[in-house]
Every structure is written in structure tokens, then in C-alpha cells.
DRENDO-1510 file (C-alpha; in Angstrom, 1 decimal, always signed):
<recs>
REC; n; res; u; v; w
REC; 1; UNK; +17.2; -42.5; -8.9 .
REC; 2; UNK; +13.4; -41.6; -6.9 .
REC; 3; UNK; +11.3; -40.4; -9.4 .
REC; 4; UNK; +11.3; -36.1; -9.0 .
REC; 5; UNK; +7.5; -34.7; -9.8 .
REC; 6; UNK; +7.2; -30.9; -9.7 .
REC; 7; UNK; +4.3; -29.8; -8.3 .
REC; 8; UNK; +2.2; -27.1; -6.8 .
REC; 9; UNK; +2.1; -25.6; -3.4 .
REC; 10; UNK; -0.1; -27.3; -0.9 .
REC; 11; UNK; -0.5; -26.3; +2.9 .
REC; 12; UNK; +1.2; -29.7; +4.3 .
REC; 13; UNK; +4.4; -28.3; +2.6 .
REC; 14; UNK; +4.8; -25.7; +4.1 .
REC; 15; UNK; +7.3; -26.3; +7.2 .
REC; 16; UNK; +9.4; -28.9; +4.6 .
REC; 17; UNK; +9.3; -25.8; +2.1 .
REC; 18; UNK; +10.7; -23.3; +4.6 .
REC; 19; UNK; +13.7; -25.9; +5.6 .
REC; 20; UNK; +14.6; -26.0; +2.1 .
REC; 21; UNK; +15.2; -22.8; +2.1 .
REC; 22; UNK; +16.6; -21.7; +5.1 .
REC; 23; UNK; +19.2; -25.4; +4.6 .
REC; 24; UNK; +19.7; -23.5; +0.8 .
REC; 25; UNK; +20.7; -20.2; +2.1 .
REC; 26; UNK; +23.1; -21.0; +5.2 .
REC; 27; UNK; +25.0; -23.4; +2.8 .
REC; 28; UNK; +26.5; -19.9; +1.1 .
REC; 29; UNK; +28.3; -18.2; +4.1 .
REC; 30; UNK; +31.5; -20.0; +4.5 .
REC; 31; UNK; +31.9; -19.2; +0.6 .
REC; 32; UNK; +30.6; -15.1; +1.8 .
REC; 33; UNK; +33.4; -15.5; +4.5 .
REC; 34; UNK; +36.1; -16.4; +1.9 .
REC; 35; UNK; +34.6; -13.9; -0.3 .
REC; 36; UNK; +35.3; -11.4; +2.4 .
REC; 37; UNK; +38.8; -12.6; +3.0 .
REC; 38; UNK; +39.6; -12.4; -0.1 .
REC; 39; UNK; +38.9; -8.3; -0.9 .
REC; 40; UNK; +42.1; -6.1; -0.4 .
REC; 41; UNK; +40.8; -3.6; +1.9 .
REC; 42; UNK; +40.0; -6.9; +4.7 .
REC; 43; UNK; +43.5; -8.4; +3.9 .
REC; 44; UNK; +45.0; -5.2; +4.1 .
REC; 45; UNK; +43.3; -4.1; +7.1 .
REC; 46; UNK; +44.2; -7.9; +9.2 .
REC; 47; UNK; +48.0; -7.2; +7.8 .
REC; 48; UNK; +48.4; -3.6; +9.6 .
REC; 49; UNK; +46.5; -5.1; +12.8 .
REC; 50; UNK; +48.8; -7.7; +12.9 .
REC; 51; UNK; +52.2; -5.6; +12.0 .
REC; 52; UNK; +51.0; -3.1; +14.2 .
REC; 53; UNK; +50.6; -5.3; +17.4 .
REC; 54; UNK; +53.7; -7.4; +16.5 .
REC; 55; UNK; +55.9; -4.4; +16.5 .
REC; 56; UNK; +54.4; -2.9; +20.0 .
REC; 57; UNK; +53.9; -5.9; +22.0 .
REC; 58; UNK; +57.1; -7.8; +20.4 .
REC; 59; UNK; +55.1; -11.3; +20.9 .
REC; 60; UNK; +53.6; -13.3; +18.0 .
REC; 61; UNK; +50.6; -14.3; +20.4 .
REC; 62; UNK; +48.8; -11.0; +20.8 .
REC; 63; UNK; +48.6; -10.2; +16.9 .
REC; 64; UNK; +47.5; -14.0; +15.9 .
REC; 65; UNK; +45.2; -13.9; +18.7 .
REC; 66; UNK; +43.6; -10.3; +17.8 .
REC; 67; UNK; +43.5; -11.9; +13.8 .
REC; 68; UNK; +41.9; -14.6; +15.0 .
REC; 69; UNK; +39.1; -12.7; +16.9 .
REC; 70; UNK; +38.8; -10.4; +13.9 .
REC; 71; UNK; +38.1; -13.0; +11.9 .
REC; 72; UNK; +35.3; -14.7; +14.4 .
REC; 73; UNK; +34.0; -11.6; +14.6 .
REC; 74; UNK; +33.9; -10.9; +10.7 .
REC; 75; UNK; +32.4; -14.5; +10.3 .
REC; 76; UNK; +29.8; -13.8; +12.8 .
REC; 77; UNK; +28.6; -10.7; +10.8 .
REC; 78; UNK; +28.7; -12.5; +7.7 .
REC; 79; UNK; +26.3; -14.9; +9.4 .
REC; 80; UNK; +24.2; -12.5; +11.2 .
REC; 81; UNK; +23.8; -10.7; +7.5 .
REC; 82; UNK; +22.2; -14.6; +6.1 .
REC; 83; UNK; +20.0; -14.9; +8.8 .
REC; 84; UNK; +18.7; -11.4; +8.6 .
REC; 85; UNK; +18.0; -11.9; +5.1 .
REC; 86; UNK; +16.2; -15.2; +6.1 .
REC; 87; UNK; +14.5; -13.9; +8.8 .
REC; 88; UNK; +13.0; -11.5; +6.5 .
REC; 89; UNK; +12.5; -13.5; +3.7 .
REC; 90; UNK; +10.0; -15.8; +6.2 .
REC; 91; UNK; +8.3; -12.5; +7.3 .
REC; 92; UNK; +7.6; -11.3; +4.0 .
REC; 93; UNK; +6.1; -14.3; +2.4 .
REC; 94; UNK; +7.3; -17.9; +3.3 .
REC; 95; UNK; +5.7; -17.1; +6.3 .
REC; 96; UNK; +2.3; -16.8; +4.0 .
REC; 97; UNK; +2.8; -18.5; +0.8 .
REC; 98; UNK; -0.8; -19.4; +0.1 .
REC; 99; UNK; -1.6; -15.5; +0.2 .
REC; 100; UNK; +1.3; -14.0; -1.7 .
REC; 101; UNK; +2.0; -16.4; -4.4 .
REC; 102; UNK; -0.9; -18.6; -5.2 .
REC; 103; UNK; -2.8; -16.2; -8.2 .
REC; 104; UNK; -3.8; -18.2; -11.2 .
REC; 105; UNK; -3.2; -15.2; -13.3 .
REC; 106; UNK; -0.2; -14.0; -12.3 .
REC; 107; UNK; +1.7; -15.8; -9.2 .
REC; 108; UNK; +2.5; -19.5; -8.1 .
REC; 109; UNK; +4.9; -21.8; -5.7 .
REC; 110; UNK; +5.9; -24.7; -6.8 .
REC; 111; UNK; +7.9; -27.8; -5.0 .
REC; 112; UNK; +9.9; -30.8; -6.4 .
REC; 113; UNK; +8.5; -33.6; -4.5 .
REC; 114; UNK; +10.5; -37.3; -4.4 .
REC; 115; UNK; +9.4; -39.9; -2.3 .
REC; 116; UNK; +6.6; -37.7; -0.5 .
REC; 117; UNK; +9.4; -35.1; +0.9 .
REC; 118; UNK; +9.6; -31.6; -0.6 .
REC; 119; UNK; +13.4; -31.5; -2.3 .
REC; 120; UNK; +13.2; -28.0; -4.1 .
REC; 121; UNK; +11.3; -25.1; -4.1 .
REC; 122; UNK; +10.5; -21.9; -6.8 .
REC; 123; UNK; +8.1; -19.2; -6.7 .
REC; 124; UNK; +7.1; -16.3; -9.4 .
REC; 125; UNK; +4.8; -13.2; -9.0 .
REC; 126; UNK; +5.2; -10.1; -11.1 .
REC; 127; UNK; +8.4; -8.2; -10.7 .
REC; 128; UNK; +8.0; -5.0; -8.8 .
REC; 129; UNK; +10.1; -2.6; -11.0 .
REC; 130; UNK; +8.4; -4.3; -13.8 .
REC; 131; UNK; +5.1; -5.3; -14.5 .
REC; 132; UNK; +5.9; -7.0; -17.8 .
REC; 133; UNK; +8.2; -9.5; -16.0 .
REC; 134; UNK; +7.9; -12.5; -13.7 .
REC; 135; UNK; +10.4; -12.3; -11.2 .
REC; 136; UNK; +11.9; -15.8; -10.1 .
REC; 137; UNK; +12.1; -16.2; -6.4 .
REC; 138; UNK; +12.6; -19.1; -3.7 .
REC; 139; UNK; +14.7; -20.9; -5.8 .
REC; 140; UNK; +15.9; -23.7; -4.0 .
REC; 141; UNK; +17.2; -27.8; -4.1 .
REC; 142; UNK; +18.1; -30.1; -1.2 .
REC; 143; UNK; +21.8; -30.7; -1.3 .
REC; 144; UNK; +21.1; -34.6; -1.5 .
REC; 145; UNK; +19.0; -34.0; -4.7 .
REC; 146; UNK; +21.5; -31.7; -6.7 .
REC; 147; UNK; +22.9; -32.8; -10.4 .
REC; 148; UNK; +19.5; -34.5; -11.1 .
REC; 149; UNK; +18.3; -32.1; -13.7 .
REC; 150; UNK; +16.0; -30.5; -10.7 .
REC; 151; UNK; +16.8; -26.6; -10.9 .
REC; 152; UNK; +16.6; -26.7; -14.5 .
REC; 153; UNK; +13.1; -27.9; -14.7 .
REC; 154; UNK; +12.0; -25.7; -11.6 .
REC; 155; UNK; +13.9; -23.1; -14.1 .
REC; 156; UNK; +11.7; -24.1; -17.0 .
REC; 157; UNK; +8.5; -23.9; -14.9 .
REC; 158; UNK; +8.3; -20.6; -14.2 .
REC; 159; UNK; +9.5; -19.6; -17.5 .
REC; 160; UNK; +6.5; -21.9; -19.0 .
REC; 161; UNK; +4.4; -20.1; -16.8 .
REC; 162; UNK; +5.5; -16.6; -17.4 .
REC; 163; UNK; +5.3; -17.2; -21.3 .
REC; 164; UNK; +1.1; -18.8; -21.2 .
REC; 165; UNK; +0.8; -15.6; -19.5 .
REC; 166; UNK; +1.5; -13.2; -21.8 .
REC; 167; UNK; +5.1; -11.7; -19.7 .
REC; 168; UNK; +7.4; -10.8; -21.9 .
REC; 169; UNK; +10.2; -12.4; -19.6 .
REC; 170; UNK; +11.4; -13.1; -15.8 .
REC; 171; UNK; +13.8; -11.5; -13.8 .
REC; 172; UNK; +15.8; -12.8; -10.8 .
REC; 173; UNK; +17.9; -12.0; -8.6 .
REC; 174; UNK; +21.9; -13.4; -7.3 .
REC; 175; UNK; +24.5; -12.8; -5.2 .
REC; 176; UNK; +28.1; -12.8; -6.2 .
REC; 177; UNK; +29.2; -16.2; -4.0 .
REC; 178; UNK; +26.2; -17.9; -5.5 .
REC; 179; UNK; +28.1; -18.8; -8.8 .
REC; 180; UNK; +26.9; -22.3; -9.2 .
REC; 181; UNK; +23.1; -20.8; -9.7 .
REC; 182; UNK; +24.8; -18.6; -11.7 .
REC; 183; UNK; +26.2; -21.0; -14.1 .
REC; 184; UNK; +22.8; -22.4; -14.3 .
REC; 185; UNK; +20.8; -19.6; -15.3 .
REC; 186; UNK; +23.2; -18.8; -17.6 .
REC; 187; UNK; +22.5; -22.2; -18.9 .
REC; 188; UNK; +18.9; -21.6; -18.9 .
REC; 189; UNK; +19.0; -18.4; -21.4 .
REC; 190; UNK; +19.5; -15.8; -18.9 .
REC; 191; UNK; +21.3; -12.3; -19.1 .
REC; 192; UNK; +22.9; -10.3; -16.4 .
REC; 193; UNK; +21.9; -6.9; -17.0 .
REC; 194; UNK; +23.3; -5.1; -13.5 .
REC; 195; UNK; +25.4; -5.4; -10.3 .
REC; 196; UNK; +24.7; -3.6; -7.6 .
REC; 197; UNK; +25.7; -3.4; -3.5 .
REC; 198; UNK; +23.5; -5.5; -0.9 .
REC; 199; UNK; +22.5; -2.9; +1.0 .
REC; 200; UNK; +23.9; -4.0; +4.7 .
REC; 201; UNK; +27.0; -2.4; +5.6 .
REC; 202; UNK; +29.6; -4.8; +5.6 .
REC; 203; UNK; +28.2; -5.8; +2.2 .
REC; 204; UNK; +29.3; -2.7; +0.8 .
REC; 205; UNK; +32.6; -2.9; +2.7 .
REC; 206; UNK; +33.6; -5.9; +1.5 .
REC; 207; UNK; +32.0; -5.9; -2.4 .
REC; 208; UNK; +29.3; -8.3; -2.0 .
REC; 209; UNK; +27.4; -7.4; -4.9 .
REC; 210; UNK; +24.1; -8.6; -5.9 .
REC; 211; UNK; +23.3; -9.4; -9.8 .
REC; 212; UNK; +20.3; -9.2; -11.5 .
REC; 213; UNK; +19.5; -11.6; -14.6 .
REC; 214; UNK; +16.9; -11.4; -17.5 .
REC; 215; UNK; +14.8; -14.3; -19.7 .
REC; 216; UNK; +13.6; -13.0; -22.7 .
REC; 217; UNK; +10.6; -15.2; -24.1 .
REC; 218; UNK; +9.6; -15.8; -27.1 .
REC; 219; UNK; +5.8; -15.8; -26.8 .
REC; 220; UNK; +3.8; -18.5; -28.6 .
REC; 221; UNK; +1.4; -17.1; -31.5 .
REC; 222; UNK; -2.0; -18.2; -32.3 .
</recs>
């Protein structure tokens, strides 16, 4: 196994950096899709579609054929709600990494770097609906370079970071079809303290719920 060093941010990583992430997030939306399918109000809603056109047109190929464009259609929106979220994700700071997150004091990017190619990504700056927390962000590995221990030292970076600081702990965010990084921040100490809506439409149609976790540190005394 390549040797993995965690590092931080330089310039040259950027367009590797962003790839990680966009390759990370698109890898979730055929588990959103099933996610949809899965909530009674969709399968309810594909059941009277179908009943309804069986029974008028009294052919099994208009209501499997309406189904199946419902369901293109549903996976398109799932995938148009990703990409949004990427899209805006790169506008609001991947776009700019060197001038949102690289603060001594309070911010920082780092990669996990294995045979000169960027293989994961995290990033911390100071939570917005609390200053006393770091908030975790960009967390990311390549698919090729997962069940290597990766996340979790990413995981303990930032926490490492937060605690020389003086933060009293670091807050991140989830979705629901994300339960893998789930599992692992659970691992890594942290609490979920809320679920709430993502605010796109069809998110809130469909229950695709966003979670937010807590690290509490125990700050080293002098």
C-alpha cells in the first residue's frame, strides 16, 4: 500500500482537489434515487399513475411506459439537485480555496497526497451559527483509496486543529444517504444533535433530510 501523507493546501492542487470532490459527491445519487423510491408518498403516487392508466387505457404499455418516464424524470431531478449543490459549493469557495480557508488562526484545507496525486480532501473555518466551533467541510476520499484509514486521519486533523486553537469542538454537516460517513464520524466521537429538510423542493417531498453532528474536545491544559 503507497504511503498516504496529509498535507496542506497548495495552488497546484487545486483542479485534483476540486475532482475529488465533485467524483465524491456524484457517487451519492443513485443511493438519493433509491432513497426517493423508497418514501410512501413516491411509491404511492407511481402505484395510482399506474392503476389509473391501466384501468383507462386497458394496455400494460401506457402505465409501464408513463412509470418509466416518471422515474427518468425523478432521477433527473435528483441529479440536477447534486449538481446544483456542486455548482454552488465551487462558487462559494473551491473555486477560491487559498482566500477562504487558508487562516493560520482559525481556517485550513488540507489534502491526502499518495504518489504525488491528491486522494482526499478536508477543510475547517469557524462555524457560522457558532463561533466556538470549527465546522468540518470538503470532506472527501477517492474511491480507489477508501478502507485505508484516510478519512479518519483527515477526521483527526481538523479536530487536532480545532483543539490547539482554543474551539471548544467542530460541527459538520450530512445527508441522510451518506451513511457510510455517517458511521465514520460516529466512530470518530461525533454526536448528531438535529435533522432538518434540504431546502430544495423535492427534498422536502421526498424526506431527504440533512443531519448535523458535534465533536466535543477536551482541550489540553498547561
Amino acid at each position: 500500500m503507497a504511503e498516504v501523507q496529509i498535507r496542506r493546501y497548495r495552488e497546484e492542487d487545486h483542479e485534483e482537489v476540486k475532482e475529488v470532490f465533485t467524483l465524491g459527491m456524484s457517487e451519492h445519487i443513485p443511493s438519493a434515487c433509491m432513497h426517493v423510491l423508497k418514501q410512501p408518498i413516491v411509491q404511492m403516487f407511481l402505484g395510482c399513475v399506474f392503476c389509473a392508466l391501466l384501468t383507462s387505457s386497458m394496455s400494460i404499455l401506457l402505465p409501464v411506459l408513463a412509470v418509466t418516464l416518471l422515474l427518468a424524470a425523478g432521477r433527473q431531478s435528483v441529479s440536477y439537485m447534486f449538481t446544483k449543490y456542486i455548482q454552488t459549493s465551487l462558487e462559494q469557495d473551491l473555486n477560491h480555496i487559498q482566500q477562504t480557508y487558508l487562516d493560520p488562526a482559525k481556517a485550513c484545507f488540507w489534502v491526502a497526497e499518495s504518489q504525488g496525486r491528491v486522494v482526499g480532501t478536508v477543510a475547517c473555518l469557524p462555524a457560522e451559527k457558532d463561533q466556538n466551533f470549527l465546522e468540518l467541510k470538503r470532506m472527501s476520499v477517492k474511491k480507489t483509496h477508501r478502507g485505508q484509514g484516510i478519512a479518519k486521519a483527515l477526521c483527526r486533523t481538523v479536530a487536532d486543529f480545532a483543539r490547539e486553537r482554543g474551539f471548544r469542538g467542530v460541527l459538520l454537516y450530512t445527508s441522510v444517504v451518506q451513511t457510510d460517513a455517517q458511521k465514520l464520524y460516529e466512530h470518530m466521537g461525533y454526536m448528531k444533535v438535529s435533522e432538518f429538510s434540504a431546502p430544495e423542493a423535492i427534498a422536502k417531498l421526498t424526506n431527504f433530510t440533512l443531519m448535523e453532528y458535534q465533536l466535543i474536545l477536551e482541550l489540553h491544559r498547561s
